[in-house]
N, C-alpha and C positions, 0 to 999 in steps of 0.2 A: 827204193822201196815203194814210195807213193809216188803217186803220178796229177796227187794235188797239185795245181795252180793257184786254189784259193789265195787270197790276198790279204786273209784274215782266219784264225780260228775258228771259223763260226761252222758251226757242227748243233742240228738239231737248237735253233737258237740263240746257240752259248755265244760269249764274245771275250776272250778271256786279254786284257790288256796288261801288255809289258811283260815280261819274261815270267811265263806259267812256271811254278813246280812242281806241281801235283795234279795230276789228270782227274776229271772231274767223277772217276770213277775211285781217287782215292790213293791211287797205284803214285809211286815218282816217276818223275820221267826221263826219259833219257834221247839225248841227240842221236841221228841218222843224219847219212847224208843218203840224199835221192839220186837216182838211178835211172831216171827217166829222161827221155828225148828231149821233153819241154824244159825239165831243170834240172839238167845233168850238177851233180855234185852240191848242190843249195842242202847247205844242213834245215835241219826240219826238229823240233821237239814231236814226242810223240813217247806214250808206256807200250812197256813191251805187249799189253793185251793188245792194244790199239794196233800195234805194226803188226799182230798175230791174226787177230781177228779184227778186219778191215772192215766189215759191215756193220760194225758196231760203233755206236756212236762214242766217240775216245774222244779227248782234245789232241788237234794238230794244228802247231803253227810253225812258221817258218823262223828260224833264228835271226834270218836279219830284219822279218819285220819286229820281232819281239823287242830287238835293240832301238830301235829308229821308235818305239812306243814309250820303251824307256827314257828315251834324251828328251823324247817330248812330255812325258811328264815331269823330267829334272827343268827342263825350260820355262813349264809352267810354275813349279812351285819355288825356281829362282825370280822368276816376275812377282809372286806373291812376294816374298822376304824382301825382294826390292821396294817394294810397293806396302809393305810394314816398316819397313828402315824408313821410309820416305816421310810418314806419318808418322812415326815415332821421334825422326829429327824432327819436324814441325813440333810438334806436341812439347817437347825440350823447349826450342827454342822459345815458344809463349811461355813456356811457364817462366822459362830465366828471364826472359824481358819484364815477370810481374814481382818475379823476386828481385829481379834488381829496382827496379821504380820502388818497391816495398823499402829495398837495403837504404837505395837513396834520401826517400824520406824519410827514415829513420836517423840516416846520419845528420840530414839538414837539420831536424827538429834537435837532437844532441847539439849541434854548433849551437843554432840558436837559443839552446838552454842554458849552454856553459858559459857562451858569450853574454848571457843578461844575467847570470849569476857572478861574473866576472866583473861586470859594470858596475853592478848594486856595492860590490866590497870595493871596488876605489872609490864610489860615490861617501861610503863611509870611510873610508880611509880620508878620504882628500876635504871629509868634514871635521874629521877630528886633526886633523893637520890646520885647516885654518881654524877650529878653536886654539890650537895652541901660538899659532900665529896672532892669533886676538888675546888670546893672554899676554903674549912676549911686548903686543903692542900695550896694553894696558899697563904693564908693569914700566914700561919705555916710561910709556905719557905720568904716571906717578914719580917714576927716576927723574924725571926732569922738573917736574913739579915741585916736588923735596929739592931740589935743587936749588930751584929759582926762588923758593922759602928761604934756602939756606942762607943763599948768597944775601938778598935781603935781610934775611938777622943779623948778616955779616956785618951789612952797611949800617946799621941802625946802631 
């Protein structure tokens, strides 16, 4: 039907990128394939006003550049997502390296609070253990004392 060569949509303009649906006049559109010497058989979008009346300004593009616009905007907005996942793992990984330094120091200062609270009750425990060891001796050193009284009344 067309005997376009263009390499791009561009009509009066326009540049319509990645696979058009609606022709800029409104209309949907629909595939042709071409008939022409230069691009026997190349499907082509185009509305039916457009294939009707050729002098008018319609969109026409070729379907496989419309694909080949397509893959290259899926390639660029896979390099974005790449390139947010990229920055997003970073972004993790600092914050988990500041929660864990946090976690760590938190658990350090817990050891070191249990462990001196831990200390302080044997330091009393092990005072009131040699108080009772200083009674036990005191009561010794009087046992024997009574003792050596005794035995001396004894003698006497």
């Amino acid at each position: 039907m067309s005997s376009s060569t263009s390499s791009s949509s561009r009509q009066s303009g326009r540049r319509t990128v990645g696979i058009p649906t609606r022709c800029w006049c409104g209309r949907n559109l629909t595939t042709f394939v071409s008939e022409t010497k230069d691009n026997p058989y190349r499907r082509f979008y185009r509305c039916v006003a457009g294939a009707q009346r050729q002098t008018e300004s319609h969109l026409f593009k070729w379907v496989d550049e419309a694909i080949i616009d397509e893959i290259k905007m899926i390639d660029s907005k896979h390099m974005e997502l790449v390139e947010d996942v990229q920055a997003l793992k970073k972004t993790m990984m600092e914050q988990f390296q500041l929660h864990k330094a946090w976690f760590q120091s938190e658990i350090r200062s817990k050891i070191d609070e249990s462990a001196r609270m831990m200390n302080e009750e044997m330091q009393v425990k092990m005072n009131e253990k040699m108080q009772m060891v200083g009674n036990v001796h005191n009561i010794a050193v009087v046992v024997v004392a009574l003792g050596g009284l005794a035995w001396l009344y004894g003698k006497l």
